[in-house]
NUNUVEX-494715 format. One record per residue: residue number from 1; y, z, x of N, C-alpha, C, O, CB in turn. Coordinates in pm, whole numbers, plus 32768, in hexadecimal, padded with zeros to 4 digits. Glycine has a CB too. Example, Ala and Ser with C-alpha at 12.3 -4.5 7.8 and 13.67 -1.06 7.14 Angstrom:
BEGIN
(r 1,(7DC7,830C,8527),(7E3E,830C,84CE),(7EB6,830C,8528),(7EB4,834E,8590),(7E41,8389,846B)) (r 2,(7F1F,82C4,8505),(7F96,82CA,8557),(8003,8313,850A),(8072,8324,853D),(7FC4,823C,8580)) 
# end
This chain:
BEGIN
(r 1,(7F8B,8000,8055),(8000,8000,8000),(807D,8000,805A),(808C,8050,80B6),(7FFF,807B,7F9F)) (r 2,(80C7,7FAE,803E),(816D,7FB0,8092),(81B5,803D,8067),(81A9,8084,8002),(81EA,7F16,8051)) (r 3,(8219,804B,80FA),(8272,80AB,80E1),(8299,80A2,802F),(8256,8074,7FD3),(82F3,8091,814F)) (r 4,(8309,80D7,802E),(835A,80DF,7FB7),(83F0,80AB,7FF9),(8411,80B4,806F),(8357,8187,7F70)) (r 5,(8437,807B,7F9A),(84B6,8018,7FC5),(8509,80B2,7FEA),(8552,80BE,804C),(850D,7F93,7F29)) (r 6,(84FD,80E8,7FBA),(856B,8177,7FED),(850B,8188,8090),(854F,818B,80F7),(855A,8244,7F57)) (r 7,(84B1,818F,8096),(8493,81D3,810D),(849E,8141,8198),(849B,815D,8210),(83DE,8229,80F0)) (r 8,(84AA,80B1,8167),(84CB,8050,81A1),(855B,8035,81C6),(8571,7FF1,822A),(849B,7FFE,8162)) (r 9,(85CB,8069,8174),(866E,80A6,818D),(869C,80E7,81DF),(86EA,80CA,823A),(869D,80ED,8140)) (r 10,(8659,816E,81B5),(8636,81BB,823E),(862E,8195,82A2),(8691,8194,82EC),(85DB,81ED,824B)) (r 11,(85B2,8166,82CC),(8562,812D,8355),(85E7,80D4,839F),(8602,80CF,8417),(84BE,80B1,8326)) (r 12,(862A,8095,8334),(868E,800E,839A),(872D,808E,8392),(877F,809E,83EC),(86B7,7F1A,8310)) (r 13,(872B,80CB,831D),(8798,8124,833B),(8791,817D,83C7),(87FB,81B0,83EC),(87A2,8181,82C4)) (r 14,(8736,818D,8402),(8721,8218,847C),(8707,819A,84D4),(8748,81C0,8535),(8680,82B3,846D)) (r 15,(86D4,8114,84FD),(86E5,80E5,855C),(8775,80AD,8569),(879F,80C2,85DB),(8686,8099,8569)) (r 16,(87C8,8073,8520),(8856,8081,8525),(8891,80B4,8558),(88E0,808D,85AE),(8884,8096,84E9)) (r 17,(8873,814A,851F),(88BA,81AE,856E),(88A1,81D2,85EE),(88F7,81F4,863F),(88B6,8214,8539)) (r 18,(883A,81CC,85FF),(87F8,81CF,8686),(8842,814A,8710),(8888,8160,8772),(8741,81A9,8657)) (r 19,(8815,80E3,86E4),(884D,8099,8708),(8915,809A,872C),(8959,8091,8792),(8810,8052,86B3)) (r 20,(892C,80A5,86BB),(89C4,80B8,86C2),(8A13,811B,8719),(8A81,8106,874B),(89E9,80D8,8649)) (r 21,(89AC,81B5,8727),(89E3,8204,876F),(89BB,81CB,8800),(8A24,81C0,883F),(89BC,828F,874A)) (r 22,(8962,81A9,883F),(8952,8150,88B9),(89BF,8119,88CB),(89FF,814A,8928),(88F2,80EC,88B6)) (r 23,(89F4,80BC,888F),(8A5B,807A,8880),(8ADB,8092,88A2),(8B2B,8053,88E7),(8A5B,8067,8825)) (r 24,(8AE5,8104,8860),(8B63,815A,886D),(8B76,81AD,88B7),(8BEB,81C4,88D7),(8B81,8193,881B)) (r 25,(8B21,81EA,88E3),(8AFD,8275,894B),(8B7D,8248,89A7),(8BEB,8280,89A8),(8A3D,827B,89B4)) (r 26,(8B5A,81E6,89E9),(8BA5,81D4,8A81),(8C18,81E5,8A5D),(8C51,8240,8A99),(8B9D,814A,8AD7)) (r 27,(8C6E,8196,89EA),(8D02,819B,89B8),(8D22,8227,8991),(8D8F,8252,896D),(8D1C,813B,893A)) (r 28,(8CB7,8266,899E),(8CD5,8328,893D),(8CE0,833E,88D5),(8D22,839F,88B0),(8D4B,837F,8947)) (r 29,(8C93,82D6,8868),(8CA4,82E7,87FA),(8C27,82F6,87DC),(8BDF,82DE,883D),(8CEC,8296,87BE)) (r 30,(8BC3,832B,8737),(8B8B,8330,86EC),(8B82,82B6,8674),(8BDB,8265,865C),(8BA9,8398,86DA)) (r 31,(8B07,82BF,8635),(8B28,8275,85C1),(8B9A,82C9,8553),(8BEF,827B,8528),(8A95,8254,857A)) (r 32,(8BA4,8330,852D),(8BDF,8372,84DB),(8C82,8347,852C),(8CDD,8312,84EC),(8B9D,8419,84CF)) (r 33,(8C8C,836B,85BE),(8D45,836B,85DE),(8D30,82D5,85B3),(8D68,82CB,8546),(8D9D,8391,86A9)) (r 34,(8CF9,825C,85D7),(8CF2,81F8,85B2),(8D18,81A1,853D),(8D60,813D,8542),(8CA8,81FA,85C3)) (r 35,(8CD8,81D9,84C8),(8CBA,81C8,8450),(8D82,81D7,8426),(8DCB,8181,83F5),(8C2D,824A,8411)) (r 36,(8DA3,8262,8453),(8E13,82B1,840B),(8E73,824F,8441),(8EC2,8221,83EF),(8E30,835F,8430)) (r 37,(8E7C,8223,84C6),(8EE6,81A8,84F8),(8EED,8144,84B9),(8F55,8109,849E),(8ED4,816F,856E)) (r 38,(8E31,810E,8482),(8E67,8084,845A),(8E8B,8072,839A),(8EBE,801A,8355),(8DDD,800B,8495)) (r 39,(8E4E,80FE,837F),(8EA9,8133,8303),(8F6A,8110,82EA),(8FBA,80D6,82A1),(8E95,81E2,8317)) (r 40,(8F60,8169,836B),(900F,814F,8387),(9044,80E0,837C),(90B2,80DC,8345),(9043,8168,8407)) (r 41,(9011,8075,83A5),(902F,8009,83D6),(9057,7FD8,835A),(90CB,7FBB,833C),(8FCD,7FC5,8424)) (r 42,(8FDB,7FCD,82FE),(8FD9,7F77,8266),(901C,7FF3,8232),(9003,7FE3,81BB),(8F2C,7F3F,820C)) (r 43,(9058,8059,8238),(9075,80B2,81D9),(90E8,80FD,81EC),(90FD,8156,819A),(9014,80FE,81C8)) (r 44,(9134,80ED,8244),(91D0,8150,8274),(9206,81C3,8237),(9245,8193,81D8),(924F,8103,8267)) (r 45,(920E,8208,8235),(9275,828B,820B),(9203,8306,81C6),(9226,836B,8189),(9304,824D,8178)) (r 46,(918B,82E3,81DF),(9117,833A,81A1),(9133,83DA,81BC),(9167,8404,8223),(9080,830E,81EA)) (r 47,(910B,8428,8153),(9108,84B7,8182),(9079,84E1,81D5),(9020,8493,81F5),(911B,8517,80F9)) (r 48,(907C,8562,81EC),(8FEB,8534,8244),(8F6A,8562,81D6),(8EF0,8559,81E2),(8FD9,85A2,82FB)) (r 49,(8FAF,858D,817D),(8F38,85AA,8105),(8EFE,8548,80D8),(8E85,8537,80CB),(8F60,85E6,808B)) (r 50,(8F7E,84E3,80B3),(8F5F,8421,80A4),(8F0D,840E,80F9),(8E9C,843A,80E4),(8FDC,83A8,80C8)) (r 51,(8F28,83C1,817C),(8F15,83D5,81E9),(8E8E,8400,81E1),(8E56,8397,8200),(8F70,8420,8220)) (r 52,(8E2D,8459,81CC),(8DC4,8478,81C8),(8D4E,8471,816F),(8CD4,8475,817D),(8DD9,84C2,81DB)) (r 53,(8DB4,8462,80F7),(8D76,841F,8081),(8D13,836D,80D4),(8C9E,834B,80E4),(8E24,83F7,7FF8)) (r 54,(8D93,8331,80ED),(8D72,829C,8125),(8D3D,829A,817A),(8D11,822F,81A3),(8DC5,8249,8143)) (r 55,(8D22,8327,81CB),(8CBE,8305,8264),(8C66,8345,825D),(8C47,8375,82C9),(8CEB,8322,82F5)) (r 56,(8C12,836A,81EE),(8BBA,83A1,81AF),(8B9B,841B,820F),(8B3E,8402,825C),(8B4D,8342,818B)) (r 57,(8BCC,848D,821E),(8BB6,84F9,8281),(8C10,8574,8214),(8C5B,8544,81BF),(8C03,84CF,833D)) (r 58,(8C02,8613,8220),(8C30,8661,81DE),(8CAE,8661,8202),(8CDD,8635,826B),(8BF5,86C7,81DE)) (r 59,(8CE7,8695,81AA),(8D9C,86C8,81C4),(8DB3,870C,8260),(8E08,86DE,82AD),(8DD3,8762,813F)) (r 60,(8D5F,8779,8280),(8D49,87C1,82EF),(8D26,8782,837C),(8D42,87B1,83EB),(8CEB,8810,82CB)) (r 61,(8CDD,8703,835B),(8CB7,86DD,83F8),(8D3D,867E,83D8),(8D92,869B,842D),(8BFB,8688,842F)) (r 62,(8D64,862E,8392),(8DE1,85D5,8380),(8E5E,862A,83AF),(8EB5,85D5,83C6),(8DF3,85A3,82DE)) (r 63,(8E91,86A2,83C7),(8EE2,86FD,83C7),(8EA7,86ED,84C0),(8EDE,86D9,852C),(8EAB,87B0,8328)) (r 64,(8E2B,8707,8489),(8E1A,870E,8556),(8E14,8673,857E),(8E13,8671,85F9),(8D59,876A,85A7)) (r 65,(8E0F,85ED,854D),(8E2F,8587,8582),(8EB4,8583,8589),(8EF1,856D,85F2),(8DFB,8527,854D)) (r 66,(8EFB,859F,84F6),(8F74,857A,850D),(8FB5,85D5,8564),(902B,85BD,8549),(8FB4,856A,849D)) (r 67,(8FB5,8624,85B2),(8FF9,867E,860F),(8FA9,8628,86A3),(8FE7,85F5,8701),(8FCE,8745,85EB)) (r 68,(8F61,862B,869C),(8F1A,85B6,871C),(8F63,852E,8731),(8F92,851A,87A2),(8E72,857D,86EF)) (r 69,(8F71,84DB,86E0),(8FB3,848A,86CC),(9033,84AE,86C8),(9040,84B7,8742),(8F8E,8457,8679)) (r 70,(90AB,84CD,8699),(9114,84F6,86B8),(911D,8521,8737),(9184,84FF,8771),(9134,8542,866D)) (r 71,(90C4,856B,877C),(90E3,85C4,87E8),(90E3,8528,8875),(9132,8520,88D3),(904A,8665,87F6)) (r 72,(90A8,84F3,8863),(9072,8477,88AD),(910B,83FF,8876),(9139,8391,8891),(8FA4,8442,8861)) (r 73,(9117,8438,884B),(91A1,839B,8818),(9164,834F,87AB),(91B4,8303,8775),(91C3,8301,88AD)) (r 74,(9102,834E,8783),(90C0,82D3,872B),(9107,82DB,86BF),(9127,8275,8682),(9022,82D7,8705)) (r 75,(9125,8340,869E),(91A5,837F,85F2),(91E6,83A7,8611),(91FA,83C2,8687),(9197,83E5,857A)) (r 76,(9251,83CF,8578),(92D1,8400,858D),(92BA,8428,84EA),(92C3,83E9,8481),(9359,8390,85CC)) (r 77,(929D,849E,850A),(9302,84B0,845B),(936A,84DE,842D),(939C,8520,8489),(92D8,84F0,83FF)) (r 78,(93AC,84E3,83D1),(942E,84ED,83B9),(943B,8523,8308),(93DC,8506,82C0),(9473,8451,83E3)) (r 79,(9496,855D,82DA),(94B5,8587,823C),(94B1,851F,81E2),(94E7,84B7,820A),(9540,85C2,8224)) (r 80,(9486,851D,8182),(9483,84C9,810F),(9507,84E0,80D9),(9516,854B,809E),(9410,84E7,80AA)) (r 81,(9564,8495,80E0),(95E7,847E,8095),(95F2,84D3,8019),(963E,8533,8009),(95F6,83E8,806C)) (r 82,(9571,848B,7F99),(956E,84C3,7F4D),(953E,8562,7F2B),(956A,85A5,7ECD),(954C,8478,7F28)) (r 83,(94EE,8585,7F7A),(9491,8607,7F73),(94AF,8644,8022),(947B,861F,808C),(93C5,85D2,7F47)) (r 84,(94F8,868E,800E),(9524,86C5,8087),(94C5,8728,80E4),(94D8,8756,8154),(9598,8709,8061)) (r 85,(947B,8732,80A6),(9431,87A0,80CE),(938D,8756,8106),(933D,879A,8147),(942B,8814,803D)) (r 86,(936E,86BC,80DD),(9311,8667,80DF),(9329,8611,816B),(939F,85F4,817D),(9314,8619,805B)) (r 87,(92E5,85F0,81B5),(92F9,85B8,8246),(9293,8537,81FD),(923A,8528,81A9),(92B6,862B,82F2)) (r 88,(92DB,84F5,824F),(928D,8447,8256),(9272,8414,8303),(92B3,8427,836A),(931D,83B0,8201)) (r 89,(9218,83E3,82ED),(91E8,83A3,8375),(91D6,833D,837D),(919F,82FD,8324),(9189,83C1,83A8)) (r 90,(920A,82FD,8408),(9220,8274,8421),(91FF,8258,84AA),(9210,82A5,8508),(92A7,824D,8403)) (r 91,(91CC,81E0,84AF),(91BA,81C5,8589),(9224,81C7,85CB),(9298,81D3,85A3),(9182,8126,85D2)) (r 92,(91F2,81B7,864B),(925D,81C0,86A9),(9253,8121,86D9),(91F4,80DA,86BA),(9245,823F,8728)) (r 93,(92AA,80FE,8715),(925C,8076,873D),(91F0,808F,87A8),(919D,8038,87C7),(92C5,8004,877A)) (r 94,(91F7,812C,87EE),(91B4,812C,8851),(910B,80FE,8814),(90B7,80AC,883A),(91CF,81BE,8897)) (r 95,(9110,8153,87B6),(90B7,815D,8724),(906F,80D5,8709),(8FF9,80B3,8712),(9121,817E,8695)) (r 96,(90F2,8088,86E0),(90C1,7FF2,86EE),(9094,7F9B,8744),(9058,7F34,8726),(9100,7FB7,86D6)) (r 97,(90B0,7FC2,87B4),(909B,7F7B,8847),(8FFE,7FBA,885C),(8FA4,7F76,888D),(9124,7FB4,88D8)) (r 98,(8FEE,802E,8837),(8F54,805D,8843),(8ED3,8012,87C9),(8E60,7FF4,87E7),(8F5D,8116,8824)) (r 99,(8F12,8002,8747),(8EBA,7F9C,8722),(8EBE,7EF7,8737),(8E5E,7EB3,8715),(8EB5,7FB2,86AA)) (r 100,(8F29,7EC2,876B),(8F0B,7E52,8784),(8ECD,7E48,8829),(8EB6,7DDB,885E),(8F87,7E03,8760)) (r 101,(8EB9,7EC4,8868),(8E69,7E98,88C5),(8DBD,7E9F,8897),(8D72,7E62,88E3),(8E91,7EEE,8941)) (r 102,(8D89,7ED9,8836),(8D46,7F26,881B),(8CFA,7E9F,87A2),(8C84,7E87,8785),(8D96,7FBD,87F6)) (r 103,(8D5E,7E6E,877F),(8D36,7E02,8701),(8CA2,7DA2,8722),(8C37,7DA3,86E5),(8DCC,7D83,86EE)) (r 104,(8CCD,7D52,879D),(8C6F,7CE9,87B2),(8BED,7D1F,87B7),(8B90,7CDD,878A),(8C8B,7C9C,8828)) (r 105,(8BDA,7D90,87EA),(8B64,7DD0,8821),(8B30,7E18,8794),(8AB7,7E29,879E),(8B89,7E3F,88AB)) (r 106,(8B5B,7E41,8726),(8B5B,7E68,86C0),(8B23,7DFE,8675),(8AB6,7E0E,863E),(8BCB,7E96,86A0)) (r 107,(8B7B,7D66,866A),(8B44,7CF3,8641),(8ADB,7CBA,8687),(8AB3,7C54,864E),(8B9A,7CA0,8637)) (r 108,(8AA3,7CD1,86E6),(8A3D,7C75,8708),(89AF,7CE1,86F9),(893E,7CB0,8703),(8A5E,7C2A,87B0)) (r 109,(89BF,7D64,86E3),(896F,7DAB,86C6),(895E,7D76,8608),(88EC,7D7F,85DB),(89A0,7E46,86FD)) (r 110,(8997,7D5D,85D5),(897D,7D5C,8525),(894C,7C9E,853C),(8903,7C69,84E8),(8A4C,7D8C,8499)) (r 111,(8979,7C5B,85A6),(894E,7BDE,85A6),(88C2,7BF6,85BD),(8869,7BCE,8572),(8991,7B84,8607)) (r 112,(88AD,7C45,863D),(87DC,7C5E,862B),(87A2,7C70,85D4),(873A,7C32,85BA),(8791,7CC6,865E)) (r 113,(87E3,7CE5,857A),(8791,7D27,84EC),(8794,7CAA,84A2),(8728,7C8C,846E),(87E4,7DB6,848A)) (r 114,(880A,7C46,848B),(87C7,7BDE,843A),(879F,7B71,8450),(878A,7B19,83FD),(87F7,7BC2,83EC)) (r 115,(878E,7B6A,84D9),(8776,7AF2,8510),(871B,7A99,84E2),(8718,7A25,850B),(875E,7B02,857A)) (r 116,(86B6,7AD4,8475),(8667,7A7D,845C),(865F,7A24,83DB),(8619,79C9,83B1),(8609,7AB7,846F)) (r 117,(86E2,7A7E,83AB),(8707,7A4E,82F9),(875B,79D7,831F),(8788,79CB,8391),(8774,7AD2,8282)) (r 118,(8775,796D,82AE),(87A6,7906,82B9),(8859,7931,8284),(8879,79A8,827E),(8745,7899,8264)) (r 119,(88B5,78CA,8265),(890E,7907,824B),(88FF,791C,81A7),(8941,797F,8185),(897F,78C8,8284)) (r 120,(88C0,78E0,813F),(88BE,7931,80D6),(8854,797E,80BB),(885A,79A5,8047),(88D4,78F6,8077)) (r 121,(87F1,79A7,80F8),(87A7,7A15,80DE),(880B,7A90,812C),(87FB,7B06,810E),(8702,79FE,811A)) (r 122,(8874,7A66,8191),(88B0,7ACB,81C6),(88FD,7B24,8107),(88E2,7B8C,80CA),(8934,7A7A,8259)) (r 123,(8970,7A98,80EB),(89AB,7AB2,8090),(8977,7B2E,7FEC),(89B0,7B81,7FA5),(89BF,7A29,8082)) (r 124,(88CF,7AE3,7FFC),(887B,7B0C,7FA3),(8839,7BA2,7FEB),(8801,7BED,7F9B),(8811,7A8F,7F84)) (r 125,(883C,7BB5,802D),(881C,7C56,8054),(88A9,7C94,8065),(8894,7D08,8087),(87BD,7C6C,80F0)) (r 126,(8925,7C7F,805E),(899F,7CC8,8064),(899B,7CC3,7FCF),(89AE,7D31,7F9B),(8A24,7C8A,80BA)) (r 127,(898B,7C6F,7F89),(89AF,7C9E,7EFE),(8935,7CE5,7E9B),(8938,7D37,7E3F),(89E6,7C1B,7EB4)) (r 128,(88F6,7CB9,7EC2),(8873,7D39,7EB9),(8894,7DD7,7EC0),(887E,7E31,7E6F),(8809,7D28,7F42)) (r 129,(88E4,7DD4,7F6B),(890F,7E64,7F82),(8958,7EA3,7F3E),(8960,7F1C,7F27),(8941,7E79,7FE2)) (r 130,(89A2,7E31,7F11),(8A42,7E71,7ECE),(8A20,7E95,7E47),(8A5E,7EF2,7E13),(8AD3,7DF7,7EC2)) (r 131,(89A0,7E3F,7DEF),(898C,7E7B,7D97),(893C,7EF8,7D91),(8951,7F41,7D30),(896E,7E30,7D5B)) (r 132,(88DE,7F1F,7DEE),(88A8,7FAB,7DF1),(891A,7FFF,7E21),(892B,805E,7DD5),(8827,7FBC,7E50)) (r 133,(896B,7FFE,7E82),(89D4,807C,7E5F),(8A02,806D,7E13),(8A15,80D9,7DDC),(8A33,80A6,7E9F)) (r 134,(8A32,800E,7DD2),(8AC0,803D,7D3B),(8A52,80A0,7CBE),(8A77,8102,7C7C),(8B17,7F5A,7CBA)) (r 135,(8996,8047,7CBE),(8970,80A2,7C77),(8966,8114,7C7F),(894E,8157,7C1A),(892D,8091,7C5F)) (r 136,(8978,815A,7D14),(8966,81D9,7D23),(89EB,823C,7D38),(89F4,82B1,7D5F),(890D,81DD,7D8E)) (r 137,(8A3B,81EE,7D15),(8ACE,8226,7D32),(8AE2,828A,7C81),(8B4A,82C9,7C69),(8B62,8175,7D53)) 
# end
């Protein structure tokens, strides 16, 4: 009998990660500091509660990246105009200069994982994905 599709998710979710932190190690990052940068990127002015929501990690470890990151230059946060008491976070360019070194090597690692799909079975397993998280959202 085959795995189960949850326990086949898994299996490529933990080599990912696996993989990815290799990846990153040398630059000093994690998948999680990782994840929260390229959050930033598509996402600007996030609180870090946001912020953690989108980098799927608790409020608490999101609270010790984002002080890692800040402390390193990668962020900056600053007061929410509207909510004074609410900080938003944003890159630094140093921030940015660390994922675009970081990108290609990032992309040619997700080029292996699909290297073997064509480009619409690629299309057809991204929208596959997108429909099992929204169902589980």
């Amino acid at each position: 009998m085959p795995p189960s599709l949850l326990y086949v998710v898994k299996q490529v979710e933990l080599a990912v990660r696996s993989h990815l932190d290799e990846l990153l190690r040398p630059h000093g990052l994690t998948t999680s500091t990782y994840t929260a940068l390229t959050v930033l990127e598509r996402r600007d002015g996030l609180t870090t509660a946001d912020l953690a929501r989108t980098s799927f990690v608790t409020p608490q470890a999101m609270a010790d990246i984002v002080t890692a990151l800040e402390g390193r230059g990668h962020i900056v946060r600053s007061p929410d105009p509207a909510h004074g008491r609410r900080l938003r976070t944003s890159l630094t360019p140093a921030g940015r200069a660390l994922l675009a070194m970081v990108r290609a090597e990032v992309e040619a690692l997700e080029e292996r994982m699909l290297g073997a799909l064509d480009d619409d079975e690629r299309a057809t397993l991204r929208s596959h994905l997108d429909r099992c998280r929204a169902a589980l959202s």
